[in-house]
Every structure is written in C-alpha cells, then in structure tokens.
C-alpha positions as CSV (number, residue, x, y, z in Angstrom):
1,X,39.9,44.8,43.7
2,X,37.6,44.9,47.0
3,X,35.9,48.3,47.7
4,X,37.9,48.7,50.9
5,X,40.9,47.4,48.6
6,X,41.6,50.9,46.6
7,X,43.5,53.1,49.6
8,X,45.6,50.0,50.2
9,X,46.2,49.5,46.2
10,X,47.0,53.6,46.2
11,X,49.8,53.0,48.8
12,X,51.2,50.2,46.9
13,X,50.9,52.0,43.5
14,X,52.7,55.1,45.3
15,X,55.6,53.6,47.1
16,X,56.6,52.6,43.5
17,X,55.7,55.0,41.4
18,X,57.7,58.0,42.7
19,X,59.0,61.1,41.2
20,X,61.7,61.6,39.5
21,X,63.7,62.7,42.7
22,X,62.7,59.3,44.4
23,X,60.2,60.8,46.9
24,X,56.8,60.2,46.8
25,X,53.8,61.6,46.0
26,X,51.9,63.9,48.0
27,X,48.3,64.5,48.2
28,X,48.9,68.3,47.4
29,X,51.4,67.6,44.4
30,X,48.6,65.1,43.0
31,X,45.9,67.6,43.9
32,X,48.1,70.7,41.7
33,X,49.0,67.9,38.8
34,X,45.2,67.1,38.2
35,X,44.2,70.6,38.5
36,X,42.0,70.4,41.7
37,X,40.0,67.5,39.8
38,X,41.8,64.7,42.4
39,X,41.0,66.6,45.5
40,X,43.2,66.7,48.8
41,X,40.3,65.6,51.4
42,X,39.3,62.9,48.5
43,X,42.3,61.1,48.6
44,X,42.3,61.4,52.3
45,X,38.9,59.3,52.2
46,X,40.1,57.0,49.8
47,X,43.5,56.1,51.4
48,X,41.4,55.4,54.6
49,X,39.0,53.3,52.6
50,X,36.1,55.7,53.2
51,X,35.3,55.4,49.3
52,X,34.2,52.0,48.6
53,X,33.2,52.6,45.2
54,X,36.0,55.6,43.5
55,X,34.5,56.6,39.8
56,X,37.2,55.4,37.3
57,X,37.6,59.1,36.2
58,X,39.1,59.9,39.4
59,X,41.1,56.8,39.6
60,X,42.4,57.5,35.5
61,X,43.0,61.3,36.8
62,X,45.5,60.0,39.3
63,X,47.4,57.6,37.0
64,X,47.9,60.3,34.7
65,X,49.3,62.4,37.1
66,X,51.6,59.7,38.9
67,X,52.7,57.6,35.5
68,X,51.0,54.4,35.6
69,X,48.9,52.4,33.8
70,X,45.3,52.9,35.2
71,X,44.8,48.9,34.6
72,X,47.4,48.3,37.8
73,X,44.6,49.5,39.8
74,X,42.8,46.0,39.6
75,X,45.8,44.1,39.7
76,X,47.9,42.7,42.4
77,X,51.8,44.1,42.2
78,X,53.3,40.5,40.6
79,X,51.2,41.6,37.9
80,X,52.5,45.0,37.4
81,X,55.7,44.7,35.2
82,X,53.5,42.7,32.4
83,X,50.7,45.4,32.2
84,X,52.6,48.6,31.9
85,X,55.2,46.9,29.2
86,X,51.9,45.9,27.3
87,X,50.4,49.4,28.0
88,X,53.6,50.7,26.6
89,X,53.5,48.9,23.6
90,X,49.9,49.5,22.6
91,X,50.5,53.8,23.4
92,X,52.7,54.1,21.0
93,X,55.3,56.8,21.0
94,X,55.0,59.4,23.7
95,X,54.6,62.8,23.2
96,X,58.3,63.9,23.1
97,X,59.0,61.0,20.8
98,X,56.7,62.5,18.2
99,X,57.8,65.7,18.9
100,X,61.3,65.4,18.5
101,X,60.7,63.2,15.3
102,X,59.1,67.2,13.8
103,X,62.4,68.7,15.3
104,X,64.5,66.5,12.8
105,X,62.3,66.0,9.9
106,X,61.0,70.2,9.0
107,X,63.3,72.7,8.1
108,X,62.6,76.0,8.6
109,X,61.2,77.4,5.3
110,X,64.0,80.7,4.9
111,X,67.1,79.4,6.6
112,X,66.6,75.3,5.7
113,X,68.2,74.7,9.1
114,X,65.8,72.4,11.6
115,X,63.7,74.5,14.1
116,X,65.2,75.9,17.6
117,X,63.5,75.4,20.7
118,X,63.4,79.7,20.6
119,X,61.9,79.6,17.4
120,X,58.9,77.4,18.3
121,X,58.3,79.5,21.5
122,X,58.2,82.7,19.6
123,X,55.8,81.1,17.2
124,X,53.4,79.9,19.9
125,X,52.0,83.1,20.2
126,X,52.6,83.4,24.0
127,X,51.3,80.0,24.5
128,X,54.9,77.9,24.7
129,X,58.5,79.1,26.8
130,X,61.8,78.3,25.0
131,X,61.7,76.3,29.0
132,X,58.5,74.4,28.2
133,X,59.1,73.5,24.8
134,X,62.5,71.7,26.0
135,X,60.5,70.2,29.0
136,X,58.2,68.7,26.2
137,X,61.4,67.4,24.2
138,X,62.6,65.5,27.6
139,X,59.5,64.2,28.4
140,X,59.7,66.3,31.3
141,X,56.4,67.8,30.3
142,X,53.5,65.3,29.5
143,X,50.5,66.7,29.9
144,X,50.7,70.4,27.9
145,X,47.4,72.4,27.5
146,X,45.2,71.9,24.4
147,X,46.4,75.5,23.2
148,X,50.6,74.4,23.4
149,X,49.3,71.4,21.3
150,X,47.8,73.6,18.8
151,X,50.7,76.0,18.7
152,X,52.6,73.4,18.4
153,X,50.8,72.0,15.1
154,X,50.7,75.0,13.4
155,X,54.4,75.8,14.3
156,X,55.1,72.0,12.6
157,X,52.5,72.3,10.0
158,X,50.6,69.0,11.5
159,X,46.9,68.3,12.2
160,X,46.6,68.2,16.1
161,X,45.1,64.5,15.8
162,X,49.4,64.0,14.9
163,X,49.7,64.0,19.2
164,X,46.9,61.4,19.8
165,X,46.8,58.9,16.8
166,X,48.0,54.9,17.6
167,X,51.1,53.9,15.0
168,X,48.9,51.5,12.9
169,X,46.2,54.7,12.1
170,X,49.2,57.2,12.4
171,X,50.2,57.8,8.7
172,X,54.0,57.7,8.1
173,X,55.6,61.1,7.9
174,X,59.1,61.2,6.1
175,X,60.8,64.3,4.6
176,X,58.2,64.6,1.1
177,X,55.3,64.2,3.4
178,X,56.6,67.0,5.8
179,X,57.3,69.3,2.8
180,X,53.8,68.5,1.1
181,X,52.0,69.2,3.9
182,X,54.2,72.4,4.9
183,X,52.9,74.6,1.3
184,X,49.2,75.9,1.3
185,X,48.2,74.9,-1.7
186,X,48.9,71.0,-0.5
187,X,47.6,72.0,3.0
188,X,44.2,72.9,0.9
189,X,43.8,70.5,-1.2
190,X,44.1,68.0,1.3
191,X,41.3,69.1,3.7
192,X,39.3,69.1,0.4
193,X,39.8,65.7,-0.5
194,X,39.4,64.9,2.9
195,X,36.3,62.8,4.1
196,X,35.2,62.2,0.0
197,X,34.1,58.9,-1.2
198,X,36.7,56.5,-2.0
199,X,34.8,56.4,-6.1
200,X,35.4,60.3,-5.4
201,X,39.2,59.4,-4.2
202,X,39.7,57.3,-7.5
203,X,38.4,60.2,-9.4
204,X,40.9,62.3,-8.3
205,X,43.4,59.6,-8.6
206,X,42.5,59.1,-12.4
207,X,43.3,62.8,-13.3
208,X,46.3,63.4,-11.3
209,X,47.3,60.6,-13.6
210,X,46.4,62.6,-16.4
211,X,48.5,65.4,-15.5
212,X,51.4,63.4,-14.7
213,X,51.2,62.0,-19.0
214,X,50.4,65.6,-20.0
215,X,53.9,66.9,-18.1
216,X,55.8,64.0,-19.4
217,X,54.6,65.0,-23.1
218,X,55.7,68.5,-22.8
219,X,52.1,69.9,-22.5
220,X,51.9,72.9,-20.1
C-alpha cells in the first residue's frame, strides 16, 4: 500500500463494509465506536491522503470498529474474500459464540434451570442491562468493557482469559468441567495447582490416585 494509498484503501474498505442497516460509516459513528481514539479531523486527513504514514494502532482501531480484518488494509479488494475467511478461521469463535455456549452448559445452582438474560444483569453488579446482555448474545454487542467481561466470568464461574483464548489453547468445557469449576473448593484448588511444575503436577496426580484406591476399598 502507497502512503497516499490509505484514504483511497479507507473508501474502498467503507463502501463494503457497511452497517447493518446498509449505510455507511461515518466519521462521527467511527469517532463514538473508538472512543475519541480514531479522531473526526484524523480521518478527514487521512481520507485526503494528508497522512502518508497512519500508525497501525489507528488503522487496527478502525477495523475493529467497522468489522474487517486489519490485514485488508494492505491488500487490493480481489484479495479480500480470502483474508477475512482465513481471519475467520484462525479467531475462533466470537464472543457471543462463547457466550451462548455458558448459557446452555451452567445451570443455575438453586433452580437447575439455565441462566436468564435478567439473572446475569442482576448479577453484574450494575455493570450489564438484561438489553446488553442479549446484544452480546446476538453479536450485536462486540466490543463490551473489561468490567461486563468480568461480570460476566464471575456470573459463569469462568476465568476472563475464557473470552480471549484461540480453540487449540482453549481447554474444552463440557457439563463436568462447568460443574467442577462452579464449587469453591474446585475453584481453589485449581488456582493452587496452577503454574506448579509438571514433577509437582505428577505429584498431585500420584495421590489423587491414592485416594481414588482408598474410596474403592471402603476407607473413609
């Protein structure tokens, strides 16, 4: 990309990826979405090729906010469709994927009945609205504040890395694994085991073992 090639790569990049009512993008709704960070007057300068050189944070602030894969800004538009299915693949589930996968795996500890949207507002502390929370669940909502995150874990009983984690680090979580990791006495004994050797790990291991033989001989 030429350094008088970026405002003409932002008007490509924005008479294709539109909001969800079709129109496009303006400089104030891109301004709002990044939080003042992507500034009005800068994107003036930059779609009139006044910038020759953006930083990449600004350039990553407005893919974020606009729902493309920051790598289409170095590539020409026939390249497009094979990036962002590759980007795709190597994200990984999105946000409301992994939050809707909590929704049907925990129960709620009294009523054994799976979580409303209500319920995890109310536990949020004032951080999350019955609105936002479904917003999140749509996809609506991708970009929540580090404290709705956090809410959000402890509501589901999940560490917060659970939002950010690729599939091949991302351990599996199934019904047993939601349940272990719901009681405190798990919860604990994982953070304590947590970051020890792996001859530590097998130490552990070895008497665990042990207490599995002593419960199948009757020993309390």
């Amino acid at each position: 990309m030429t350094t008088s090639g970026f405002g003409r790569q932002f008007e490509r990049l924005a008479d294709v990826y539109r909001k969800e009512d079709g129109s496009r993008w303006t400089p104030r709704e891109i301004e709002e979405t990044t939080k003042g960070f992507v500034s009005q007057p800068y994107l003036a300068n930059l779609r009139a090729g006044r910038i020759r050189q953006p930083g990449f944070d600004k350039l990553r602030a407005i893919s974020r906010a606009m729902s493309f894969p920051f790598a289409l800004w170095f590539e020409e538009p026939e390249r497009w469709g094979n990036l962002a299915q590759e980007e795709e693949r190597r994200a990984g589930p999105t946000l409301a994927e992994r939050l809707n996968l909590l929704f049907d795996l925990v129960r709620h500890p009294q009523t054994g009945e799976p979580f409303a949207n209500a319920e995890i507002a109310r536990m949020s502390s004032g951080h999350l609205t019955e609105e936002e929370v479904e917003r999140l669940r749509g996809g609506q909502l991708k970009d929540p504040t580090m404290a709705q995150l956090l809410s959000l874990s402890d509501a589901f009983g999940v560490d917060v890395s659970y939002w950010y984690l690729k599939p091949e680090k991302q351990p599996p979580l199934d019904h047993r694994t939601m349940e272990a990791l719901r009681n405190e006495k798990s919860h604990l004994i994982l953070n304590k085991i947590h970051g020890r050797s792996e001859r530590e790990k097998d130490m552990i291991l070895v008497m665990l073992e042990q207490l599995d033989r002593m419960k199948e001989g009757g020993e309390e």
